[in-house]
C-alpha positions in Angstrom: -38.0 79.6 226.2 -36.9 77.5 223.2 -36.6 73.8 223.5 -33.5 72.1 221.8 -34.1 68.9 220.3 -31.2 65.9 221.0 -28.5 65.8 218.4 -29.5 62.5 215.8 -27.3 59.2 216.7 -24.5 58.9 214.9 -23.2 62.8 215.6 -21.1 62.4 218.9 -19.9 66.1 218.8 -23.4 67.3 218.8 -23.3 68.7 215.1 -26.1 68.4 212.5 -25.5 65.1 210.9 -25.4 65.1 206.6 -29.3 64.1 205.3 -28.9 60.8 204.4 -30.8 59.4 201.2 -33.7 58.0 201.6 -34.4 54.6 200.8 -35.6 53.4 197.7 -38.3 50.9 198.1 -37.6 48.1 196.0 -39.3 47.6 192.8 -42.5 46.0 193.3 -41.3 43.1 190.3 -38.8 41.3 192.4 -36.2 42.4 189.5 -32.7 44.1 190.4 -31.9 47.7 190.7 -31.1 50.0 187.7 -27.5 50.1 188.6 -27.0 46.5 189.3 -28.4 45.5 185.9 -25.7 48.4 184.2 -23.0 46.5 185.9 -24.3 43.0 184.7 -24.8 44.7 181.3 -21.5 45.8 181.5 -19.7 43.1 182.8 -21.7 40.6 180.2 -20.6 42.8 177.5 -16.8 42.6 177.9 -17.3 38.4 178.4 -19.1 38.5 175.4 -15.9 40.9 173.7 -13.5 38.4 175.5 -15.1 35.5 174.2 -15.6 36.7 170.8 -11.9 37.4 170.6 -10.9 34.5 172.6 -13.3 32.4 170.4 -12.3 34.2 167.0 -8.3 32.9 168.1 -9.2 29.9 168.9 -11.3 29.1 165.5 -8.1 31.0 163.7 -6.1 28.9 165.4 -7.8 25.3 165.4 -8.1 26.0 161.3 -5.1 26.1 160.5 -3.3 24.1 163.1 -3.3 20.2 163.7 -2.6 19.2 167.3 -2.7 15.9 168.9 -1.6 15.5 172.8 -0.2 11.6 171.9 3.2 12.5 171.4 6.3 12.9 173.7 9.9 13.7 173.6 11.8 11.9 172.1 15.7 10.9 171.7 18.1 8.3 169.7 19.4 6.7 172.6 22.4 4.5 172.0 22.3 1.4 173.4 26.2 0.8 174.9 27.7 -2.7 173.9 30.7 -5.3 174.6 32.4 -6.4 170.8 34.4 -9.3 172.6 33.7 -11.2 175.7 35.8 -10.3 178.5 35.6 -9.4 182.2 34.2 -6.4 183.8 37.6 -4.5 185.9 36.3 -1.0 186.0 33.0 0.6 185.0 34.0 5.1 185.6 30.3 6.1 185.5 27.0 5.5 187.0 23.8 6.4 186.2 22.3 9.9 185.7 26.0 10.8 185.1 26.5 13.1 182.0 29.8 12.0 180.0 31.2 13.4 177.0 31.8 12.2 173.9 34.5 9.7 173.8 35.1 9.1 177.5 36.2 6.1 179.0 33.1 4.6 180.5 34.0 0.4 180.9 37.4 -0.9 181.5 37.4 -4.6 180.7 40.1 -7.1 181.4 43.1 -6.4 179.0 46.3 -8.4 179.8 45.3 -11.5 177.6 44.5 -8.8 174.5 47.8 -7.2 175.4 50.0 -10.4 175.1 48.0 -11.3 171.4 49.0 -7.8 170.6 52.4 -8.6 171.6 52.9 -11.5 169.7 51.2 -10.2 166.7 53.6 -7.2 166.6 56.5 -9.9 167.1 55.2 -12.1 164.0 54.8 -8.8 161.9 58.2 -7.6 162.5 59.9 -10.9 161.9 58.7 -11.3 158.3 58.9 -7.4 157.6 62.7 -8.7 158.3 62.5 -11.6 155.9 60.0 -9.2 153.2 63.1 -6.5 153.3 65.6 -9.4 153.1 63.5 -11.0 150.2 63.4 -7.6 148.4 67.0 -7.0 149.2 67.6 -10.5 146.9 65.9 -9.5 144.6 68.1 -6.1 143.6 70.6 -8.8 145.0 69.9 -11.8 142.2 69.4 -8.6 139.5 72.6 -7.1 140.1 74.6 -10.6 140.6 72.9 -11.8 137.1 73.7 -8.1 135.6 77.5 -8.6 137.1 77.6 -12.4 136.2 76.4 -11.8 132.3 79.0 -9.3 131.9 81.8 -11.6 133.5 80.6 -14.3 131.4 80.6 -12.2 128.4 84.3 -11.3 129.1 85.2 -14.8 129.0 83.8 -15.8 126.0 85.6 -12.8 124.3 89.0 -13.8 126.3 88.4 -17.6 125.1 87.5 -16.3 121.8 90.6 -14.3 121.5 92.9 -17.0 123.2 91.2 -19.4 120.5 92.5 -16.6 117.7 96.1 -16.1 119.0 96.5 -19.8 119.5 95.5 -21.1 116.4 97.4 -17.6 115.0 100.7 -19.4 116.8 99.6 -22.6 115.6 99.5 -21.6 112.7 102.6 -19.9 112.7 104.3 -22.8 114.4 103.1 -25.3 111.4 104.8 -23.1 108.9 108.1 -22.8 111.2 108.1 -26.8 111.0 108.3 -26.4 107.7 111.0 -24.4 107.6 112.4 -26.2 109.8 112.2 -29.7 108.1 113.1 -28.1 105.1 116.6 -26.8 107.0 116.7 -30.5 108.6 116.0 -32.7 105.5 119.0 -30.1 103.9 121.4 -30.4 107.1 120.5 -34.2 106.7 121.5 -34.2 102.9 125.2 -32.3 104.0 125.5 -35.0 106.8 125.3 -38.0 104.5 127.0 -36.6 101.9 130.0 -35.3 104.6 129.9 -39.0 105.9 130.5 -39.7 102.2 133.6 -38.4 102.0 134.7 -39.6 105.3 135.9 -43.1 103.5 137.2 -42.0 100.7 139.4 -39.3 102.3 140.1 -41.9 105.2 141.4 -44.6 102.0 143.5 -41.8 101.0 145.1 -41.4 103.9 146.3 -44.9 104.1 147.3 -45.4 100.6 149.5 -42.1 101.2 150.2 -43.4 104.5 151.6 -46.5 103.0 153.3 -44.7 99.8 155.2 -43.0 102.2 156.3 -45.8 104.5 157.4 -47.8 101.2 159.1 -44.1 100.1 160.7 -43.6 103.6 162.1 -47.5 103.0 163.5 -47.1 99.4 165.2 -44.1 100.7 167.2 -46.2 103.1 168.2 -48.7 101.1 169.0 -45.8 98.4 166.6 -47.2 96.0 164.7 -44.2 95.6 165.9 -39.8 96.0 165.0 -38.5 99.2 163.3 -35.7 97.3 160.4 -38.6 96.4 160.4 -39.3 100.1 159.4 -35.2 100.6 156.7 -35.6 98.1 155.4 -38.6 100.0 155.0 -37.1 103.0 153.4 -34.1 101.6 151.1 -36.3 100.0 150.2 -38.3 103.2 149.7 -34.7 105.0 147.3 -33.5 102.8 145.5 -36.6 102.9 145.6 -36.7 106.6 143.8 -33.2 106.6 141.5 -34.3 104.3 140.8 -37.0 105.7 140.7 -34.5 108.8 138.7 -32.1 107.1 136.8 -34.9 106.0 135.6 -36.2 109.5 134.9 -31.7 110.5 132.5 -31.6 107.9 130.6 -34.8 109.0 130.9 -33.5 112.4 129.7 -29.7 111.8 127.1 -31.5 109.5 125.8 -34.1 111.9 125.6 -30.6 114.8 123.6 -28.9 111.9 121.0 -31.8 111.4 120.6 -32.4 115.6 119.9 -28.2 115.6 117.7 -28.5 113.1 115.7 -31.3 114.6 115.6 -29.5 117.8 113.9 -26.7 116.0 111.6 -29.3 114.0 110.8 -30.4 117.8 110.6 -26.8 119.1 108.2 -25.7 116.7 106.0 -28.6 117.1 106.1 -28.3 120.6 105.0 -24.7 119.9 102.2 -25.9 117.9 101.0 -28.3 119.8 101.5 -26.0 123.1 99.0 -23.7 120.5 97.0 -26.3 120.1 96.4 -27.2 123.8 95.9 -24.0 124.3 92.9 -23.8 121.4 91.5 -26.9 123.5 91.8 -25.0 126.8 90.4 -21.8 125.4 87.6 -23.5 123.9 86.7 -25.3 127.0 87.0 -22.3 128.2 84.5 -20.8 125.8 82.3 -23.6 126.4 82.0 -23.1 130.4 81.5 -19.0 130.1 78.6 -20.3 127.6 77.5 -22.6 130.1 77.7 -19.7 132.8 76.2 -17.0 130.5 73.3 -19.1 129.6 72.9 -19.8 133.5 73.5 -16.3 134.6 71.4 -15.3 131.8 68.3 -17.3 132.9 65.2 -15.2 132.6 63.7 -17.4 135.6 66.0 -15.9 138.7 64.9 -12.7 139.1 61.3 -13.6 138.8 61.8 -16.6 141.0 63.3 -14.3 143.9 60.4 -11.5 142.8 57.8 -14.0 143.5 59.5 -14.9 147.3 59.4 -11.4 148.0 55.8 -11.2 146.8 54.9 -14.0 149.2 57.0 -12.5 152.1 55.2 -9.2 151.2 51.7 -11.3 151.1 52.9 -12.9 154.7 53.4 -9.2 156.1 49.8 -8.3 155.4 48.0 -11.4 156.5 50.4 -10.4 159.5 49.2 -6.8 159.9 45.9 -7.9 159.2 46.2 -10.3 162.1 47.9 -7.2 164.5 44.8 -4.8 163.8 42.7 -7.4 164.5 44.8 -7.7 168.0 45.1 -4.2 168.3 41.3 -3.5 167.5 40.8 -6.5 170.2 43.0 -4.6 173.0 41.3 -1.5 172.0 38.2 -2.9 172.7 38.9 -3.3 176.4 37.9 0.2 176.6 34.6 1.5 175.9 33.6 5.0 175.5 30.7 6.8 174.6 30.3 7.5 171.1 28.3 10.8 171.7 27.8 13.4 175.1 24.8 13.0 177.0 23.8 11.1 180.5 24.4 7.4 181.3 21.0 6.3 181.8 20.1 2.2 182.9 23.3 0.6 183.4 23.0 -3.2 183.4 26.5 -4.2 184.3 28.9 -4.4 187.2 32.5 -5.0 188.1 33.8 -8.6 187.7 30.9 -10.0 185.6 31.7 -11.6 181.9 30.2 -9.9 179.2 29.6 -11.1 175.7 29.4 -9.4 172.1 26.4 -7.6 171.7 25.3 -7.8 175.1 23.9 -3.9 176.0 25.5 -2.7 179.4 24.5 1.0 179.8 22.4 3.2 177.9 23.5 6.7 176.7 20.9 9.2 176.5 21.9 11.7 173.9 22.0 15.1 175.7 21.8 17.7 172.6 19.6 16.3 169.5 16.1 15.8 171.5 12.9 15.7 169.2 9.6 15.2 169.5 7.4 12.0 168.0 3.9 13.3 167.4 1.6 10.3 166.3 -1.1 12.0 164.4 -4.3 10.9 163.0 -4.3 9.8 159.6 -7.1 12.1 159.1 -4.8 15.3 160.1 -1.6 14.8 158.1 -3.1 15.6 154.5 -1.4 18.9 154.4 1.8 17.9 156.5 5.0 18.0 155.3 8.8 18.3 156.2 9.7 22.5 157.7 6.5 23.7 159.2 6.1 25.0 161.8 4.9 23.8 165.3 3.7 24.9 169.0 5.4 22.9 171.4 4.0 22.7 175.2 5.3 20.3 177.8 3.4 19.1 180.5 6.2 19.6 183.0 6.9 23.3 182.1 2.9 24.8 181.4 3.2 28.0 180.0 6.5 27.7 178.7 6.5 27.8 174.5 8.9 26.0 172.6 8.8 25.9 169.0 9.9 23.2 166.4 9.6 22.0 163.3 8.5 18.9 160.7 11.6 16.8 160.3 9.7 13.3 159.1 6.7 12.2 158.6 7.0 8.3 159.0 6.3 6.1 155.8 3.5 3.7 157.3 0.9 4.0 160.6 2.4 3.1 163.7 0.3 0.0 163.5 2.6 -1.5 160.6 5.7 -1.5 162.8 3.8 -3.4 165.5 4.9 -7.4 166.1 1.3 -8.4 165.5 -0.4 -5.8 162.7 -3.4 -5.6 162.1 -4.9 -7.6 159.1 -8.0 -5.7 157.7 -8.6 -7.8 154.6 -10.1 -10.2 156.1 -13.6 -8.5 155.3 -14.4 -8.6 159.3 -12.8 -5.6 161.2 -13.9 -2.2 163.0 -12.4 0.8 161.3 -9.7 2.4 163.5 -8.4 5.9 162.7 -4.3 5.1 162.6 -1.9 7.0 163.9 1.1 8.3 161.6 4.1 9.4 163.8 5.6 12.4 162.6 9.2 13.8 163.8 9.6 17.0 165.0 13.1 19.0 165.6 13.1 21.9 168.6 14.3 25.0 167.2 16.6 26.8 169.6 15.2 25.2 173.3 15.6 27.3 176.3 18.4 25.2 178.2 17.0 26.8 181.4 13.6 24.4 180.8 16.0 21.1 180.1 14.2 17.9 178.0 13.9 14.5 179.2 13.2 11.6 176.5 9.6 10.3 177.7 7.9 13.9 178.4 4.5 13.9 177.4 3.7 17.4 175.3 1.1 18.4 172.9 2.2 19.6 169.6 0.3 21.7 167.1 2.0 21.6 163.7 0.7 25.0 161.6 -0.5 23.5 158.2 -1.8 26.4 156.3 
């Protein structure tokens, strides 16, 4: 009968468990198993690939790279200011805010601003009034001169003329009194000698008047023929008309001399009515000289010109004065003058300000660079548009790349209060540090950039 053995541990459904291996014994050395030293062989191969090629980069990198970790982002913050001293009504932002470029930020007090505005604009308009006035004068005085010359001008040519007519008549009139006293003196001659024959003609007359009264008594008493008495009478009626005749012609003579002297006095009257009139039309002349030689004056105009140039002078000390009102009012309102985020505000509402005094500062939100302050021993081959590796301690990993803007034109350590004096022949050495500017070039806006960041930058120099 065959015994059956019991089934090895391990086999709960009674079948023949798999040999297992035997055991190696351990080296007798103490040192580790084949396989465990082709792992460690392996694995110490690919660190030592790794760090070759880790190693190689890094050399590569650190020969043709200068990096320094004392640098930080940087920004031209602009320091906001009060340019008059007023009081504080309204301030529209707060800090952390962001604000755009040219928004209203501080409202100061403006009704006192407003009034000088007021009153400027008043003063400016009141002698841009009396300017166009003054400039109207001056075409005003031109013309009026212009106008006056030519009026003056006509009278001297009317007084001249009036002088040649009158002493034309004048003239005329002495040589009609001539005439004149020439028919007088002869009307004057007929006269006397008409009065002449008044006597004689009047004698005659009585001597016939008497022949014939003797005649008419020799005919009564028969002494003489009434035929002489005829002739008598005849004689003493032909002496009566002469006589008659006589006393006509002294008559029609003496009416002859009186029209003849009124003509003498006509024509002198004429002449010296022509003669008065020379004397008015030279006086005449003489005052449209006078006028002329006023009018004419080459002092009005420019004397009218110059009070326009000092009314014109007034009106731009006057809008000088309302720009300096209006720039006043218009300083009431402060904005910012670029976009970015109000950062430590130093003012509130109802305090005084005064020019110059900083009330907020305005972080610039778009130009952010970086100040990289380099040893002195690093920047031999640095210059302006290379290249550099940007990383920021507060985004690790994260790449941003820039570039050389600057390098500054002395070591930090010259733009200190207190520098440094080295030639005094007892100092220590110090490397300095240069600070060198350095522009982002396209930065993620998802990783934003605060001015104070620390980074380290590594500006490729070969």
């Amino acid at each position: 009968m065959e015994t059956r053995q019991a089934p090895p541990a391990g086999a709960p459904d009674g079948r023949t468990a798999p040999p297992q291996p035997e055991a190696q014994e351990p080296p007798k050395n103490g040192g580790p198993r084949p396989a465990v030293r082709i792992v460690l062989f392996v694995v110490g191969a690919v660190a030592l690939v790794f760090a070759l090629i880790f190693g190689i980069r890094f050399i590569s990198y650190a020969s043709t790279h200068q990096t320094t970790d004392d640098a930080e982002i940087d920004a031209d913050q602009v320091a906001i200011t009060s340019k008059i001293s007023e009081r504080v009504d309204k301030i529209l932002v707060d800090t952390n805010q962001e604000v755009r470029k040219g928004q209203l930020l501080i409202a100061l007090d403006s009704r006192d601003e407003a009034q000088r505005v007021a009153q400027a604009k008043a003063q400016a308009d009141a002698l841009d009034a009396q300017a166009r006035a003054a400039q109207a004068n001056v075409a005003l005085t031109r013309d009026t001169q212009s106008a006056q010359n030519e009026q003056s001008a006509g009278s001297i040519g009317q007084a001249q003329a009036t002088i040649a007519s009158a002493s034309q008549q004048a003239k005329s009139a002495d040589q009609e009194i001539a005439v004149a006293q020439a028919t007088l003196d002869a009307s004057q001659a007929q006269l006397r000698a008409a009065r002449a024959a008044v006597p004689g003609a009047y004698q005659n007359m009585l001597k016939t008047q008497a022949d014939l009264q003797r005649t008419q008594s020799l005919v009564r008493t028969g002494d003489v023929a009434v035929s002489q008495l005829d002739a008598a009478r005849a004689a003493y009626a032909a002496a009566l008309s002469n006589y008659r005749q006589a006393q006509a012609s002294a008559s029609a003579a003496n009416a002859q001399v009186l029209e003849a002297q009124q003509r003498v006095d006509a024509q002198r009257f004429t002449a010296a009515g022509a003669a008065a009139q020379i004397g008015a039309a030279e006086a005449t002349l003489t005052t449209a000289q006078g006028h002329l030689a006023e009018s004419d004056s080459p002092h009005r105009v420019p004397a009218q010109q110059a009070q326009a140039d000092a009314a014109l002078a007034q009106i731009e000390t006057a809008h000088a004065e309302l720009k300096t009102a209006q720039d006043q009012l218009s300083y009431t309102q402060i904005r910012s003058p670029i976009e970015g985020f109000v950062g430590a505000k130093n003012v509130e509402i109802g305090a005084t300000v005064q020019p110059g005094q900083t009330l907020m500062t305005i972080v610039p939100a778009n130009h952010i660079y970086v100040t990289a302050n380099f040893k002195e021993t690093q920047i031999g081959n640095m210059h302006s548009g290379q290249e550099v590796d940007i990383n920021v301690d507060a985004y690790n990993g994260v790449k941003f790349t820039g570039r050389v803007e600057t390098l500054s034109p002395a070591s930090e350590n010259k733009f200190s209060l207190v520098p440094a004096q080295n030639a005094t022949g007892n100092f220590v050495k110090v490397t300095q540090r240069v600070p060198v500017r350095i522009d982002f070039v396209n930065p993620d806006p998802k990783y934003p950039l605060r001015p104070g960041m620390s980074v380290e930058a590594s500006v490729k120099v070969k």
